[in-house]
mmCIF file of the N, C-alpha and C atoms, coordinates in Angstrom:
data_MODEL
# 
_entry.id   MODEL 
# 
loop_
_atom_site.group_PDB 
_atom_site.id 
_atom_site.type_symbol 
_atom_site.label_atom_id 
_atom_site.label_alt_id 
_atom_site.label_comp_id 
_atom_site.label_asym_id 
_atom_site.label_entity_id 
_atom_site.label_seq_id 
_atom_site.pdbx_PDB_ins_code 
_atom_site.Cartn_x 
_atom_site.Cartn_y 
_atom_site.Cartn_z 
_atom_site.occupancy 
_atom_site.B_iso_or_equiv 
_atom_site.pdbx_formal_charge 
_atom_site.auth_seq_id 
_atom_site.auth_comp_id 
_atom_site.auth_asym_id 
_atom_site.auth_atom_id 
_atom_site.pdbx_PDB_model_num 
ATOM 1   N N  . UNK A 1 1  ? 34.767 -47.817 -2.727  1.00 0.00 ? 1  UNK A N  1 
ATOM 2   C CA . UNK A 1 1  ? 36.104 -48.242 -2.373  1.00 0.00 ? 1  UNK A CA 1 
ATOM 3   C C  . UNK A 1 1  ? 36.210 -49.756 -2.525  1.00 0.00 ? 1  UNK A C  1 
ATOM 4   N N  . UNK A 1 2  ? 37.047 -50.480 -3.476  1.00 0.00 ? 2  UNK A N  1 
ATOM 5   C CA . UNK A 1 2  ? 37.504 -51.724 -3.611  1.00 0.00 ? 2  UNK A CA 1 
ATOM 6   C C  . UNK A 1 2  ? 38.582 -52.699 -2.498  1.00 0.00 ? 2  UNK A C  1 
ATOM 7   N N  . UNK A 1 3  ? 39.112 -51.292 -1.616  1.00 0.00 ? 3  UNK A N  1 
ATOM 8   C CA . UNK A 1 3  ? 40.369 -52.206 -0.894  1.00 0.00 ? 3  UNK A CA 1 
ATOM 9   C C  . UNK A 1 3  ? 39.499 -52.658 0.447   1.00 0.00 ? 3  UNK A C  1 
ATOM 10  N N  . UNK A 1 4  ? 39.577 -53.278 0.888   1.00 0.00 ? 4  UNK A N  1 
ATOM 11  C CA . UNK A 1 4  ? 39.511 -53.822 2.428   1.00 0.00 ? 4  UNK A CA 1 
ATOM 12  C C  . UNK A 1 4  ? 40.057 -53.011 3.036   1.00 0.00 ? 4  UNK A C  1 
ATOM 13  N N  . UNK A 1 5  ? 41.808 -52.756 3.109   1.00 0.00 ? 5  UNK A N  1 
ATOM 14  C CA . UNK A 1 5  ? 42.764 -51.494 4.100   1.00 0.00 ? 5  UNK A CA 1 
ATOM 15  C C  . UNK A 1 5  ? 42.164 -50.580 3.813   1.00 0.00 ? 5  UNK A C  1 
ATOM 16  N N  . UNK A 1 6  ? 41.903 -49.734 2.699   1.00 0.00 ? 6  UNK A N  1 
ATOM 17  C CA . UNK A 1 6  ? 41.686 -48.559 2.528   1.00 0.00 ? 6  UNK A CA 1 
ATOM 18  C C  . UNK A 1 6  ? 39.707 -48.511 3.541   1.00 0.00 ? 6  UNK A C  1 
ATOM 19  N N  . UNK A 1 7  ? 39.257 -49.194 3.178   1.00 0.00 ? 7  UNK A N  1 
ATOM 20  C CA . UNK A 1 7  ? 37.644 -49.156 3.723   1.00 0.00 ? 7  UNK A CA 1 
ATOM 21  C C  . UNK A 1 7  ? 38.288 -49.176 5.521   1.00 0.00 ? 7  UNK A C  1 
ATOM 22  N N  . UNK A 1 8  ? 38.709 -49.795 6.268   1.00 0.00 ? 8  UNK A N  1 
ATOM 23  C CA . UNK A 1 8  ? 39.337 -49.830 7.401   1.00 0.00 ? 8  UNK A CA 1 
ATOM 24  C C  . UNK A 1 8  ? 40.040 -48.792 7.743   1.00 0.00 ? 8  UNK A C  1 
ATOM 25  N N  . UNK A 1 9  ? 40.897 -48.150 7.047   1.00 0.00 ? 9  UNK A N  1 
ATOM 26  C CA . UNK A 1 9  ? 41.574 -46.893 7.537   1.00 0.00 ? 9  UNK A CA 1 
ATOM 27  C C  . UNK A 1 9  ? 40.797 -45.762 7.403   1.00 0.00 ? 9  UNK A C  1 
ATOM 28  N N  . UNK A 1 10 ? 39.919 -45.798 6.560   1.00 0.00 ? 10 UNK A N  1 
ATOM 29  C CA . UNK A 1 10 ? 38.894 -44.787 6.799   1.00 0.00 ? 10 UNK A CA 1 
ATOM 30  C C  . UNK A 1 10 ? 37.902 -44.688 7.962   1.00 0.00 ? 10 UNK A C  1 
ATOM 31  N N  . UNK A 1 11 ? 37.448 -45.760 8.095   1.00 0.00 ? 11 UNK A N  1 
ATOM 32  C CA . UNK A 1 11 ? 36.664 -46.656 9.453   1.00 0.00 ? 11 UNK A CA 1 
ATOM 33  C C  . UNK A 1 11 ? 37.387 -45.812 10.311  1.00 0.00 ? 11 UNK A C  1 
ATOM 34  N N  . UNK A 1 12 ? 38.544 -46.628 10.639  1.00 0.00 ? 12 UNK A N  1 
ATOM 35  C CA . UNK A 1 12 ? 39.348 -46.132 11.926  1.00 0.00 ? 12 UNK A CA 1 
ATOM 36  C C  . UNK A 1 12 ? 39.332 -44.811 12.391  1.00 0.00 ? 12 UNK A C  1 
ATOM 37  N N  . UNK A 1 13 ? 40.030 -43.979 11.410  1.00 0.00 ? 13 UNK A N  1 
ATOM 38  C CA . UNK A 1 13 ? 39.970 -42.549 11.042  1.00 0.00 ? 13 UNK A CA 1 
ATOM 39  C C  . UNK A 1 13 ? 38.533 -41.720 11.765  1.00 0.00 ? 13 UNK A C  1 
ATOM 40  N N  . UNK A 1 14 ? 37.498 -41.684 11.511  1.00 0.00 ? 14 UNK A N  1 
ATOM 41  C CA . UNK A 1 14 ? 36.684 -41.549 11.660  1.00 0.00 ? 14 UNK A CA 1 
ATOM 42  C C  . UNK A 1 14 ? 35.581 -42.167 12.919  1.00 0.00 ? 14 UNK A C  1 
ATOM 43  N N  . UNK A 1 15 ? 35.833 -42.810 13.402  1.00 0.00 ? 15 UNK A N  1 
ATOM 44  C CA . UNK A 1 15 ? 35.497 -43.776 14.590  1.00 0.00 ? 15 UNK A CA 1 
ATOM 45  C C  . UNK A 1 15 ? 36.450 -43.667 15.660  1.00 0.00 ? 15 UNK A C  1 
ATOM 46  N N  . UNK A 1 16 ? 37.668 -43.312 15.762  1.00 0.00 ? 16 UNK A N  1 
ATOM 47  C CA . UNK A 1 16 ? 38.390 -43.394 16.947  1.00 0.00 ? 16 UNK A CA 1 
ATOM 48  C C  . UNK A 1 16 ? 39.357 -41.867 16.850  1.00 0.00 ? 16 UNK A C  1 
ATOM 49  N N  . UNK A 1 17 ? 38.767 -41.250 17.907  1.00 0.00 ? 17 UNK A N  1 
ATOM 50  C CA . UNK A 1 17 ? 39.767 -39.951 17.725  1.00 0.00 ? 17 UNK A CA 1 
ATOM 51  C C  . UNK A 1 17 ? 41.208 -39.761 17.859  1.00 0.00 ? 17 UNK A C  1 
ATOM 52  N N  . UNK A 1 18 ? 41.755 -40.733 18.684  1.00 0.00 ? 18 UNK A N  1 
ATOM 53  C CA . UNK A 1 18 ? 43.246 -40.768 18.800  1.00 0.00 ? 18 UNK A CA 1 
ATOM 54  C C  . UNK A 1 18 ? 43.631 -40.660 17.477  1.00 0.00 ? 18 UNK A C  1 
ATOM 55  N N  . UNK A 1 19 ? 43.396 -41.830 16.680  1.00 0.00 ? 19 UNK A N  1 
ATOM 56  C CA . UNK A 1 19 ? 43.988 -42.331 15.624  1.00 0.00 ? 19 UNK A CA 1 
ATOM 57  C C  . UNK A 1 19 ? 43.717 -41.287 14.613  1.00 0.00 ? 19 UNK A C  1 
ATOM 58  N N  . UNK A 1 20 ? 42.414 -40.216 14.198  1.00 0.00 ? 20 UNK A N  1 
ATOM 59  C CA . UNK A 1 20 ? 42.238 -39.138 13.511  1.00 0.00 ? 20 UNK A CA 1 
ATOM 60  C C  . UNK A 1 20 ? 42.910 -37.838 14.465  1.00 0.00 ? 20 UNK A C  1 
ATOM 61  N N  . UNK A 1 21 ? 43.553 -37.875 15.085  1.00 0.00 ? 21 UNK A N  1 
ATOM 62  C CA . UNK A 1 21 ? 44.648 -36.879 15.847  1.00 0.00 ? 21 UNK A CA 1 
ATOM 63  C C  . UNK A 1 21 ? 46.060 -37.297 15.145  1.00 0.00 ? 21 UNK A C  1 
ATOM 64  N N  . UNK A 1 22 ? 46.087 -38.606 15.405  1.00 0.00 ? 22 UNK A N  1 
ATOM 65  C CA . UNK A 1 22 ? 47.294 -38.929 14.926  1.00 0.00 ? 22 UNK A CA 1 
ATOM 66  C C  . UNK A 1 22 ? 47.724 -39.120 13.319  1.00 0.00 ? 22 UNK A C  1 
ATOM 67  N N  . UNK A 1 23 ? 46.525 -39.076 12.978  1.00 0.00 ? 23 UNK A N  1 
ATOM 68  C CA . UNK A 1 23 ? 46.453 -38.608 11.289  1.00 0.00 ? 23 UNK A CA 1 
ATOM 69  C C  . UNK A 1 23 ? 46.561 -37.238 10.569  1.00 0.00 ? 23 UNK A C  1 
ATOM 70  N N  . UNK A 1 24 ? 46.190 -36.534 11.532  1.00 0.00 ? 24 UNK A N  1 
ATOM 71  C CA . UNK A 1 24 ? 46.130 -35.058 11.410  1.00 0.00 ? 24 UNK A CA 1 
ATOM 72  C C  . UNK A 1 24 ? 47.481 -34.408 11.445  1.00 0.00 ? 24 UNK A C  1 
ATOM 73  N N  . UNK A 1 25 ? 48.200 -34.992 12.786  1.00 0.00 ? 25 UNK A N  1 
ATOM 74  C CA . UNK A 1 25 ? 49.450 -34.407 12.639  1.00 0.00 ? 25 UNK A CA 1 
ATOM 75  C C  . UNK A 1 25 ? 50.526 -35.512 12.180  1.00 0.00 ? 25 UNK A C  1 
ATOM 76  N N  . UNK A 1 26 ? 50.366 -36.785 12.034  1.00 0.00 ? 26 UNK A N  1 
ATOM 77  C CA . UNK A 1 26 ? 51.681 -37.488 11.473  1.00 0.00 ? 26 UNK A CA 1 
ATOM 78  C C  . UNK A 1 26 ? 50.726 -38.679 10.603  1.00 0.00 ? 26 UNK A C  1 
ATOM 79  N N  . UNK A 1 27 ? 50.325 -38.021 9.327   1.00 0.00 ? 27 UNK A N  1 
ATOM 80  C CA . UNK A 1 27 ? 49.620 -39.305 8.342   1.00 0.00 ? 27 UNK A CA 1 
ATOM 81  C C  . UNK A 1 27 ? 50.010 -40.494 8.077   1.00 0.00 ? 27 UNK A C  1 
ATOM 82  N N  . UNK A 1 28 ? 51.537 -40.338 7.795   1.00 0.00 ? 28 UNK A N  1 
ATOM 83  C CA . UNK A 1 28 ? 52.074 -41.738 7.413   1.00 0.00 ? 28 UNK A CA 1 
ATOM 84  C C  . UNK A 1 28 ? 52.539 -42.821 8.550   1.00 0.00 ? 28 UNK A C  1 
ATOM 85  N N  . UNK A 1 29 ? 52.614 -42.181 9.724   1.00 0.00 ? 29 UNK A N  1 
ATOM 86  C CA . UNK A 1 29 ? 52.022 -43.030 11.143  1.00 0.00 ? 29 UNK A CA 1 
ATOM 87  C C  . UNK A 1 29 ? 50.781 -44.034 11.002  1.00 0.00 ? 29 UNK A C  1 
ATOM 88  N N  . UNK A 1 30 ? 49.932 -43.221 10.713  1.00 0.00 ? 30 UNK A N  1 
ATOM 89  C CA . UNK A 1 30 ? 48.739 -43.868 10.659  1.00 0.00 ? 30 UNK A CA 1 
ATOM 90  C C  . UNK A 1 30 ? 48.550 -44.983 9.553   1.00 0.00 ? 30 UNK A C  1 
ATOM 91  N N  . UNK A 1 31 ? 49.081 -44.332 7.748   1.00 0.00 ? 31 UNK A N  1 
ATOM 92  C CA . UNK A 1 31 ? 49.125 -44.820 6.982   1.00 0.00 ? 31 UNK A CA 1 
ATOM 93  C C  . UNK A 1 31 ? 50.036 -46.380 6.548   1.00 0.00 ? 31 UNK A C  1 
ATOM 94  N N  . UNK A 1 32 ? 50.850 -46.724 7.525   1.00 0.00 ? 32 UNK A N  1 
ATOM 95  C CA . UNK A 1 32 ? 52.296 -47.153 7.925   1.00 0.00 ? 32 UNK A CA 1 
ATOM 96  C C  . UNK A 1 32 ? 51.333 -48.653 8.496   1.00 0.00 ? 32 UNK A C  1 
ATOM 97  N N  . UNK A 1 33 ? 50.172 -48.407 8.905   1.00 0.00 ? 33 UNK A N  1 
ATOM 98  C CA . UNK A 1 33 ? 49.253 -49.935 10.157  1.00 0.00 ? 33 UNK A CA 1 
ATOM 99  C C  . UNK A 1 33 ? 48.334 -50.157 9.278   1.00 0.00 ? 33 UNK A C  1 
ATOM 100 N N  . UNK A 1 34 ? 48.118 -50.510 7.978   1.00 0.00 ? 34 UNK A N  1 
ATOM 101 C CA . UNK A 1 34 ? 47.309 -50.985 7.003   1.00 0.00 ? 34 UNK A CA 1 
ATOM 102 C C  . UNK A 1 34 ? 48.117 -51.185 5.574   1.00 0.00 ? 34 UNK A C  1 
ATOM 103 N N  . UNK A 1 35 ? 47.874 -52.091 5.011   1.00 0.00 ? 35 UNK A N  1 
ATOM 104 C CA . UNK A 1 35 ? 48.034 -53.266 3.999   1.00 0.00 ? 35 UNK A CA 1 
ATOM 105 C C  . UNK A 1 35 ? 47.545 -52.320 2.825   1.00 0.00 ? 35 UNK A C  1 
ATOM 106 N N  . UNK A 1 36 ? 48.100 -50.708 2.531   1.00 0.00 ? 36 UNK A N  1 
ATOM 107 C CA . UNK A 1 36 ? 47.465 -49.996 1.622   1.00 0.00 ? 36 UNK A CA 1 
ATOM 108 C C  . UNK A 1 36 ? 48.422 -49.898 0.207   1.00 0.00 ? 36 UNK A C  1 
ATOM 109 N N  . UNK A 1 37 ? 48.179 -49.828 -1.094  1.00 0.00 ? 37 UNK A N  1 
ATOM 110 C CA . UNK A 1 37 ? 49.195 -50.119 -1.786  1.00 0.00 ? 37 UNK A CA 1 
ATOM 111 C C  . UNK A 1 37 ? 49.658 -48.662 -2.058  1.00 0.00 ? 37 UNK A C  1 
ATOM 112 N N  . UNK A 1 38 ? 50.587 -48.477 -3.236  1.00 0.00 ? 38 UNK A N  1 
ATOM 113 C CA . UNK A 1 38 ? 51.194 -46.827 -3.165  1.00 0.00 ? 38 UNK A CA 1 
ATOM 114 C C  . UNK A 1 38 ? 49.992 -46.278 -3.793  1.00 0.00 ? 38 UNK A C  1 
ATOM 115 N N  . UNK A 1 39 ? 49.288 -46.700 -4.496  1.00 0.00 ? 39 UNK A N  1 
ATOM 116 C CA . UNK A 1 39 ? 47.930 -45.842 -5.354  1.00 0.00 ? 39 UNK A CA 1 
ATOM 117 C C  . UNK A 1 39 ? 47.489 -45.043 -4.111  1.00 0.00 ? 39 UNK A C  1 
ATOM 118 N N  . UNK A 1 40 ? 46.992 -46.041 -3.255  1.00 0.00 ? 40 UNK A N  1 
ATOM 119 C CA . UNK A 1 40 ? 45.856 -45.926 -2.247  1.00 0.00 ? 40 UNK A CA 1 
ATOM 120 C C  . UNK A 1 40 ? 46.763 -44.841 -1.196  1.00 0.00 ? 40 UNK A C  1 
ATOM 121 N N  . UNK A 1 41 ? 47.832 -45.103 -1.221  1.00 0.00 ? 41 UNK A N  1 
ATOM 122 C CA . UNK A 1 41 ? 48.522 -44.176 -0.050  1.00 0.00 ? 41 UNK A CA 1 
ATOM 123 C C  . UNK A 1 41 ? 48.600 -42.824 -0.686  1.00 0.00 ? 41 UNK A C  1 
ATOM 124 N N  . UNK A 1 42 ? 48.811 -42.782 -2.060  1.00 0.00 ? 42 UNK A N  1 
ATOM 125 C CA . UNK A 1 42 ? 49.085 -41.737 -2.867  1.00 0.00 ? 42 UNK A CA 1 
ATOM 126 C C  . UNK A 1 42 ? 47.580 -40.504 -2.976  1.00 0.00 ? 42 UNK A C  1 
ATOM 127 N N  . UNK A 1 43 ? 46.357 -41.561 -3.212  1.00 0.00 ? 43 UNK A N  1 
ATOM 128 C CA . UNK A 1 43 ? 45.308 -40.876 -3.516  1.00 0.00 ? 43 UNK A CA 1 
ATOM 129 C C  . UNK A 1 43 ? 44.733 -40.352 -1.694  1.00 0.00 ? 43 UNK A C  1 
ATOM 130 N N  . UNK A 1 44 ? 44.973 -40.843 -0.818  1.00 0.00 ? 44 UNK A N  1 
ATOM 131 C CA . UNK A 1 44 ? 44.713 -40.655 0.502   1.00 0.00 ? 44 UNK A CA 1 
ATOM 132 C C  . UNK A 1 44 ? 44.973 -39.302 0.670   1.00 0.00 ? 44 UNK A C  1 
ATOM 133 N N  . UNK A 1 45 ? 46.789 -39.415 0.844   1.00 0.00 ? 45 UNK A N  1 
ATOM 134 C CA . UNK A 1 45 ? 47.430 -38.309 0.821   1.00 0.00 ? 45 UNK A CA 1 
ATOM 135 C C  . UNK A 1 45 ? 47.336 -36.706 -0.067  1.00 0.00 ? 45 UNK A C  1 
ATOM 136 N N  . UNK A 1 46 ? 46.793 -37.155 -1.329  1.00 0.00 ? 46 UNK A N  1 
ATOM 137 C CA . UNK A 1 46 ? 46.480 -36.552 -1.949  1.00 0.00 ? 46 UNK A CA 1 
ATOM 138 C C  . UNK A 1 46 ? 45.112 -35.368 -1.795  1.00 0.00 ? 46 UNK A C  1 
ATOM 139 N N  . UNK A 1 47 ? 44.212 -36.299 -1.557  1.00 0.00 ? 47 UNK A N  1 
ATOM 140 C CA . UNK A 1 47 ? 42.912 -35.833 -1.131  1.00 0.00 ? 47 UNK A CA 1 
ATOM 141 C C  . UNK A 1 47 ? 43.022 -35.103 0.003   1.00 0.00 ? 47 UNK A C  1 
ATOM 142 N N  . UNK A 1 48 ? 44.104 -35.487 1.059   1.00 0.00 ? 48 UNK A N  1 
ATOM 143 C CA . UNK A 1 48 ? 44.161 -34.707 2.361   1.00 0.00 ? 48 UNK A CA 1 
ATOM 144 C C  . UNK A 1 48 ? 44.516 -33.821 2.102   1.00 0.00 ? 48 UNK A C  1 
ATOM 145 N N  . UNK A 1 49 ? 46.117 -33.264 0.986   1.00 0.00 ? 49 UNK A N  1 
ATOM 146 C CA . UNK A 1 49 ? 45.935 -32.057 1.431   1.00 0.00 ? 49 UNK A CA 1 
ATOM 147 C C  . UNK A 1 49 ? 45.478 -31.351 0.660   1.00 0.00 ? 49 UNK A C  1 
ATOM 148 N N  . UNK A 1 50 ? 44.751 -31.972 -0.171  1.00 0.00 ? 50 UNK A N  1 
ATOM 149 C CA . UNK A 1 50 ? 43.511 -30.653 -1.175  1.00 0.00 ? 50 UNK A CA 1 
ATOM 150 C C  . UNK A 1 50 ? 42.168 -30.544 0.030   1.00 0.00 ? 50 UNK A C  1 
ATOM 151 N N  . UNK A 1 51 ? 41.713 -31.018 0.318   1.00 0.00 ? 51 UNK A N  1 
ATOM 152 C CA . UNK A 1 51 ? 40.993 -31.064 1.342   1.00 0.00 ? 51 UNK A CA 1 
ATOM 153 C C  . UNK A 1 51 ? 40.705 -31.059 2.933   1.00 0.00 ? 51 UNK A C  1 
ATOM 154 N N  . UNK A 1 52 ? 42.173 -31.571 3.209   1.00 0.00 ? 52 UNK A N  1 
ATOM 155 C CA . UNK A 1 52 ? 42.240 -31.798 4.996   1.00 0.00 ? 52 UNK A CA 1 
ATOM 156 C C  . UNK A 1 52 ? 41.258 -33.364 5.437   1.00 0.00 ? 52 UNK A C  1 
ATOM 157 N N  . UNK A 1 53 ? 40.806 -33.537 6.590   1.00 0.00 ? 53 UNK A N  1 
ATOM 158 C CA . UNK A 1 53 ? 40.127 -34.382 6.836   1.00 0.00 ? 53 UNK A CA 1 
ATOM 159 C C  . UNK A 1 53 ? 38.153 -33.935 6.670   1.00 0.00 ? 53 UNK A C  1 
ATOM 160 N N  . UNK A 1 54 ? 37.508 -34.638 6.011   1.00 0.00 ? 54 UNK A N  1 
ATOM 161 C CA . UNK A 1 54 ? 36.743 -33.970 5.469   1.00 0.00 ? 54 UNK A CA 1 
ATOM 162 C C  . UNK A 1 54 ? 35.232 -35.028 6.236   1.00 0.00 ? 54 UNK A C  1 
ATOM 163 N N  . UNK A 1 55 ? 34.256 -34.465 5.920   1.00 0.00 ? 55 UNK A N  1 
ATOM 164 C CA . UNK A 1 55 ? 32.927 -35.246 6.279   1.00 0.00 ? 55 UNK A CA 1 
ATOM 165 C C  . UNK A 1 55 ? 32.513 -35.254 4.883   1.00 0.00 ? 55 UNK A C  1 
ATOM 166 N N  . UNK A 1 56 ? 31.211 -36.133 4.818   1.00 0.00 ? 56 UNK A N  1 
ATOM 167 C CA . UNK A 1 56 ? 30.371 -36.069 3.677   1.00 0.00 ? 56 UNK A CA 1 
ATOM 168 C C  . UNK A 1 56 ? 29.307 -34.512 3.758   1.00 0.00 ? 56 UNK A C  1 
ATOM 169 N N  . UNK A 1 57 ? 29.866 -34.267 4.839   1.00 0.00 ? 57 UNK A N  1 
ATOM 170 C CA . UNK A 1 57 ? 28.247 -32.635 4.715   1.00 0.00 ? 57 UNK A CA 1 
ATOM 171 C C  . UNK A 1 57 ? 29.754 -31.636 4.702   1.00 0.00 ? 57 UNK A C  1 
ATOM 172 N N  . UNK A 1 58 ? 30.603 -31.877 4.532   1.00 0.00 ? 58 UNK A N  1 
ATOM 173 C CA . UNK A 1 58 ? 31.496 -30.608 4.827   1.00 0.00 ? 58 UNK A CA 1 
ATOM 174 C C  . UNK A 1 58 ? 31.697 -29.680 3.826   1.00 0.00 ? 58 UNK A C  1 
ATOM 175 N N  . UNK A 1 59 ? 31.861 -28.197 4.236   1.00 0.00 ? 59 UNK A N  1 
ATOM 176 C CA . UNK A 1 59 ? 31.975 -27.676 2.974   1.00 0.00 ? 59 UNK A CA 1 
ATOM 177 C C  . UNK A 1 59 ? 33.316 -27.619 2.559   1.00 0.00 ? 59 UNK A C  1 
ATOM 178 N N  . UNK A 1 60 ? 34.163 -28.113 2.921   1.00 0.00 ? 60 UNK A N  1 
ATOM 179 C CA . UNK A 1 60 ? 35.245 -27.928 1.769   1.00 0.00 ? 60 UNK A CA 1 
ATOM 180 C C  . UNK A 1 60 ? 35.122 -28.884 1.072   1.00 0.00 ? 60 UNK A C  1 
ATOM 181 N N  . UNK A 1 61 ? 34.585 -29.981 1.164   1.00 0.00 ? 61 UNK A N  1 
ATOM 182 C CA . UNK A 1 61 ? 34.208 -30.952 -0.223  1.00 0.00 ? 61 UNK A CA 1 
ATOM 183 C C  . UNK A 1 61 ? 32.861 -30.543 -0.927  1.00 0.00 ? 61 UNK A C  1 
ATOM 184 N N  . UNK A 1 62 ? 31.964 -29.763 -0.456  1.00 0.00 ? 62 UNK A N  1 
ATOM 185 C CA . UNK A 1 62 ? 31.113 -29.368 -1.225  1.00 0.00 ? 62 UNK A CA 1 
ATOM 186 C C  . UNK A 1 62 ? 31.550 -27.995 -2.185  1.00 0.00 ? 62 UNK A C  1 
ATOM 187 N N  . UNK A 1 63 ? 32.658 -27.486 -1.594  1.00 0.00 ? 63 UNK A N  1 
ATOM 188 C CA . UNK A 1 63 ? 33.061 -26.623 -3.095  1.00 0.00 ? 63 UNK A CA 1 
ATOM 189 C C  . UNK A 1 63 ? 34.273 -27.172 -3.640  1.00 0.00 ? 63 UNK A C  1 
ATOM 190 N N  . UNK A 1 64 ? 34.705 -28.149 -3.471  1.00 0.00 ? 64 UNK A N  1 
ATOM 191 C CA . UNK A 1 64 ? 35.605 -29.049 -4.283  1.00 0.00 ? 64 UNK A CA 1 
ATOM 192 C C  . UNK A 1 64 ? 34.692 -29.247 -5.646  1.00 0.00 ? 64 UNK A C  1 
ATOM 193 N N  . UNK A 1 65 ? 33.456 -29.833 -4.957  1.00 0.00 ? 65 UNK A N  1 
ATOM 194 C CA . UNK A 1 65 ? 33.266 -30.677 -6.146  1.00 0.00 ? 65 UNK A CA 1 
ATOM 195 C C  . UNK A 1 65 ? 31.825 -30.137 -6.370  1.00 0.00 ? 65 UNK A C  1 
ATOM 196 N N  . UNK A 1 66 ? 31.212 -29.247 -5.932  1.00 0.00 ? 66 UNK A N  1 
ATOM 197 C CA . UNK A 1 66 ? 30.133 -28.543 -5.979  1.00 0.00 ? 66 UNK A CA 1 
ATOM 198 C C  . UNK A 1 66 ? 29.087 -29.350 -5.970  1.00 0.00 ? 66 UNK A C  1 
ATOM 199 N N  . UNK A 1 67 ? 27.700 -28.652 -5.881  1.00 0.00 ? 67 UNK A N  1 
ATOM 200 C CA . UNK A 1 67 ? 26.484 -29.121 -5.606  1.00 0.00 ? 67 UNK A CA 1 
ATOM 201 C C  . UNK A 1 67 ? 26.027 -30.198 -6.470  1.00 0.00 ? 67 UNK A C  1 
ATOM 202 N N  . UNK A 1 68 ? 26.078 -29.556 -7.572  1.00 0.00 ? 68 UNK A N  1 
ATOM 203 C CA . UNK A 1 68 ? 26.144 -30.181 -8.963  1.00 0.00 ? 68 UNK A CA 1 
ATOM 204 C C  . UNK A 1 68 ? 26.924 -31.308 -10.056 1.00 0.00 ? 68 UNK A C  1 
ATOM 205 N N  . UNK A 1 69 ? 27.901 -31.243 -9.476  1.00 0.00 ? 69 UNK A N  1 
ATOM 206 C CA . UNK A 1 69 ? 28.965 -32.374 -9.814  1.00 0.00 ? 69 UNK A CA 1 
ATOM 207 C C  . UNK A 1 69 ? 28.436 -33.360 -10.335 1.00 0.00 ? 69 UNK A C  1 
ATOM 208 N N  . UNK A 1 70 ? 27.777 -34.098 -9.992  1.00 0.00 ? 70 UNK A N  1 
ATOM 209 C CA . UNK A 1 70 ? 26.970 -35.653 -10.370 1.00 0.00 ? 70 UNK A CA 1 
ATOM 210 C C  . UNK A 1 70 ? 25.672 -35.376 -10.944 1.00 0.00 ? 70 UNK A C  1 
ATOM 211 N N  . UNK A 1 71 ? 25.354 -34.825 -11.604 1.00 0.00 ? 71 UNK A N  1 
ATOM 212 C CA . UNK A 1 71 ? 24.092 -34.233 -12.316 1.00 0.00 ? 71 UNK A CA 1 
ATOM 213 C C  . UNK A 1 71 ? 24.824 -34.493 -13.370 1.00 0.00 ? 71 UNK A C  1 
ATOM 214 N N  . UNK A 1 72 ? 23.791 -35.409 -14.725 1.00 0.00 ? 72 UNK A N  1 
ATOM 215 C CA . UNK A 1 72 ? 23.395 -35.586 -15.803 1.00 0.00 ? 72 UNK A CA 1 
ATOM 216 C C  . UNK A 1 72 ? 22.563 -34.978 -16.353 1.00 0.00 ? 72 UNK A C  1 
# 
């Protein structure tokens, strides 16, 4: 991740449960208190609802993008 907002709203997200409650049910609340441009709001949003709010061990991103994905 290149943005500062975007690295921070993820932070937040993930570190403070209010604020991942309040992402869950009203995103652009959340999205609305960071300096994010439309890409970044676009690809956020995007990813959420192909995915929801996700972990790095979770499986709905592990069959998004499967085991294998990054193998050369």
């Amino acid at each position: 991740m290149k943005s500062q907002a975007l690295q921070e709203l993820v932070k937040k997200i993930f570190s403070d449960e209010k604020t991942k409650l309040q992402f869950m049910s009203n995103p652009d609340s959340v999205l609305s208190q960071f300096a994010l441009t439309e890409q970044e709001k676009k690809a956020v949003m995007t990813t959420h609802a192909k995915l929801g709010l996700v972990t790095s061990n979770s499986q709905q991103l592990e069959a998004t993008f499967g085991p294998t994905a990054y193998w050369h």
